[in-house]
N, C-alpha and C positions, 0 to 999 in steps of 0.2 A: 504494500500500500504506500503509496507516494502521496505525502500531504502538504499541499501547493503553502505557500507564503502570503497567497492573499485570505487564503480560508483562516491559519492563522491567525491574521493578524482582528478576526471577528471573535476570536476567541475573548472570553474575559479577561484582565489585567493577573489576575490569581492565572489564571490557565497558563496564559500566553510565557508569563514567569517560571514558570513550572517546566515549559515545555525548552524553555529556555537551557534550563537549567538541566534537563534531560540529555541533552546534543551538544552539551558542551567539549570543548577538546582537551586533553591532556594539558595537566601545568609542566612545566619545566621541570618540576622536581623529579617528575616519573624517568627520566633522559639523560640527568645531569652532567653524562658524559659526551650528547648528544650525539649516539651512535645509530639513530633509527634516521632516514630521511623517506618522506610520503606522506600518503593521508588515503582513507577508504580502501580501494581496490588494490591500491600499489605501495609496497613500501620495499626500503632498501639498506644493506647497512655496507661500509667495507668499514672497517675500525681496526686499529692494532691496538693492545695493551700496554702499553709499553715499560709496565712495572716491573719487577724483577722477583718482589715478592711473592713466591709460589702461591701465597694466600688471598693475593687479591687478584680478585674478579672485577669486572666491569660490566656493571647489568641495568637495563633500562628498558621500557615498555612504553607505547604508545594505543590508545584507544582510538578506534573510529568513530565518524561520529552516525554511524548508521548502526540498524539494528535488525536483529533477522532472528528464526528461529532453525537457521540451519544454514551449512557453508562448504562450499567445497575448495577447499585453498592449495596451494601448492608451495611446499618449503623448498627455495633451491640452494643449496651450501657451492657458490660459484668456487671459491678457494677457499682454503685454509693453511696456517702457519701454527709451527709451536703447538699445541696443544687444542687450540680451536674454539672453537666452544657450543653452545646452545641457540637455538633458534626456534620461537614456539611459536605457537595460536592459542590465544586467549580465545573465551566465550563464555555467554554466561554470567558477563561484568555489569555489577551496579556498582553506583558507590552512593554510601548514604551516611551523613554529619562525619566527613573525612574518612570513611572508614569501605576499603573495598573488598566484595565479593567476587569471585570467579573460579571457573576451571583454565585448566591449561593442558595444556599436550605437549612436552619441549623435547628437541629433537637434537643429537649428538650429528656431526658432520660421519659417521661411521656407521649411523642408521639404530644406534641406542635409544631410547627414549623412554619417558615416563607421564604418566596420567593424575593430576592432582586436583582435589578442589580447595580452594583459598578462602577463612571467612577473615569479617575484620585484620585486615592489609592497611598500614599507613608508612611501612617505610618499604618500598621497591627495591630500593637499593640494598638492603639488610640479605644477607645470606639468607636462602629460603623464602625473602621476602617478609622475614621476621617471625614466620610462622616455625611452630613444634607438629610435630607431625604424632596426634594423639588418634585414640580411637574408641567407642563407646562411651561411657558417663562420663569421663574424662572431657572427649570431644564435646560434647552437645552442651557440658557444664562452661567450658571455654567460650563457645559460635555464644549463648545466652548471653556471657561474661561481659564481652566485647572483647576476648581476648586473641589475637592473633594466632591464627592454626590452622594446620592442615588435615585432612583425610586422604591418604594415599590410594588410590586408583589402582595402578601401575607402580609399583615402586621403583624408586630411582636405586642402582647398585653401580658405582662405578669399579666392583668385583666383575660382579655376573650383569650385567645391563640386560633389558630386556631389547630383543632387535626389530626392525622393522623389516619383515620378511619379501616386501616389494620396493625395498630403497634400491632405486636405480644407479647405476655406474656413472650415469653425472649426478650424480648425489641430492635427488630431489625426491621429495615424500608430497604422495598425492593425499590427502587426510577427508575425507566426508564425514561430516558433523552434522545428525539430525537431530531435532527433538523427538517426541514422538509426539501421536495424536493429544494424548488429553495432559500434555504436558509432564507426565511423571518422571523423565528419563532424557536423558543423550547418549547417543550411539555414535564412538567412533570409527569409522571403518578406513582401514589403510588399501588404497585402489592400485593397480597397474596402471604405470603411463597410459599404454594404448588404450584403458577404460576412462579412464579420466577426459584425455582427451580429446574422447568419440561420443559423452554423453552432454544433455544439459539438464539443468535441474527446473523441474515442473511443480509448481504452489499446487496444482491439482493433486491429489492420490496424495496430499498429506508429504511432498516433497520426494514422490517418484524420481529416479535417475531415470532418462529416455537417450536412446540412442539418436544422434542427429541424420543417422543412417537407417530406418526406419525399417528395412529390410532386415538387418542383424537382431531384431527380434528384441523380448524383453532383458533388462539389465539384472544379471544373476551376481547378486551383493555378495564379497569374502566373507567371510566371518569377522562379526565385529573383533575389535582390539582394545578395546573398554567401551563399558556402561556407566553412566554416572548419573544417580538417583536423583529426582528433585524434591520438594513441597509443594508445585505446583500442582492447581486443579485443571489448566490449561494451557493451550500452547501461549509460551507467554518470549515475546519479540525483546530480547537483550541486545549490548553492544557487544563489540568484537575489538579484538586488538593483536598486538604483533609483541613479542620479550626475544628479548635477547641477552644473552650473557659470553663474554669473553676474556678466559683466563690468563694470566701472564707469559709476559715475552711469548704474545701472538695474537694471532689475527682471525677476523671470520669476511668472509665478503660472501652476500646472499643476498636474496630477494625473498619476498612474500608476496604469492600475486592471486587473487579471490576469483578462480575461475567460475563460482556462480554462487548465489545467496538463494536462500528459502523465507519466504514470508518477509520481505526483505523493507522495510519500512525507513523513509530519510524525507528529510525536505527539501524541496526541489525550488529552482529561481521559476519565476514565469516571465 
């Protein structure tokens, strides 16, 4: 749903402020190192570290200012030096009295990755994003608290890493991220370039993949590669965003590029 600028601007003073306040873009703080460059559809980073302390990282996030209930993105790790580092998809982000909510999915240049959801976020920059990675009365006692934490998904091991079974030899992960119907859930599925590629995403059937070759028949999804539960009663239209992290003495140079959105809601100029 695309909502024009003039219908806005009929909205009440309360509304109009609100919606304001919805679509706003990322502060500086989120970037500090300012290694993201773009906005919506396209974002890009080449950044070197150039610390020497094996413990410090360089990490920074940028939100869109659009909102969808499902995405098909494409991470590509163009080079890497040194050690390299992470490059995610947020989804899933509100932020409310400073304090942010979201999933992620961050992905290693070597096709590692891991599956998190983040409640109460106010330092980005903080290892983890400042969050403890709790689990039952623990967690929900925290998310209540306002305390910074995570529920792990997919755990992150830089032992045993979980891998990305279709990361391609140019080094890019095709990731489809849906909601479901009545909101309860997200499903990430990790796709083949040539599927990725060959499909577009259709708001009909609840955020069907269609082939744009109509002949190749219906689209037969892999096995998802995480679920992640919600509280929602319905499909409920979030922002999206791009994280990135890069560890000492080295470099990441990638792109992030939104091959299609579901349910995909922004405001538009007339």
């Amino acid at each position: 749903m695309k909502l024009s600028k003039k219908i806005l601007a009929a909205f009440s003073a309360i509304a109009t402020l609100a919606m304001v306040g919805t679509f706003t873009g990322c502060s500086d703080e989120d970037d500090v190192n300012e290694m993201i460059s773009g906005s919506n559809n396209n974002y890009s980073i080449d950044y070197t570290n150039e610390a020497t302390d094996l413990t410090s990282v360089s990490r920074g996030y940028k939100t869109s200012d659009l909102k969808h209930a499902g995405a098909l993105v494409k991470i590509n790790f163009e080079s890497t030096s040194g050690n390299g580092g992470m490059m995610g998809f947020i989804f899933d982000y509100e932020k409310n009295d400073g304090k942010a909510n979201f999933s992620i999915i961050g992905v290693r240049q070597d096709g590692a990755y891991y599956v998190s959801q983040l409640y109460n976020i106010t330092d980005l920059g903080a290892k983890n994003f400042g969050a403890t990675a709790l689990t039952g009365t623990d967690l929900t006692t925290a998310i209540a608290n306002g305390t910074a934490c995570e529920k792990e998904i997919v755990a992150w091991s830089n032992t045993y890493p979980e891998e990305l079974s279709n990361f391609t030899t140019d080094k890019s992960a095709y990731l489809w991220v849906i909601q479901s119907e009545d909101g309860s859930n997200y499903k990430i599925y990790n796709l083949t370039e040539d599927m990725a590629t060959s499909v577009e995403v259709k708001d009909s059937n609840n955020g069907t993949l269609v082939y744009t070759d109509a002949t190749q028949g219906d689209v037969t999804l892999p096995p998802e590669i995480a679920t992640i539960t919600t509280d929602y009663t319905a499909q409920t239209q979030k922002k999206y965003g791009v994280y990135a992290n890069v560890y000492a003495s080295s470099s990441v140079k990638g792109t992030w590029t939104l091959l299609g959105s579901y349910k995909e809601a922004n405001i538009v100029e007339d």
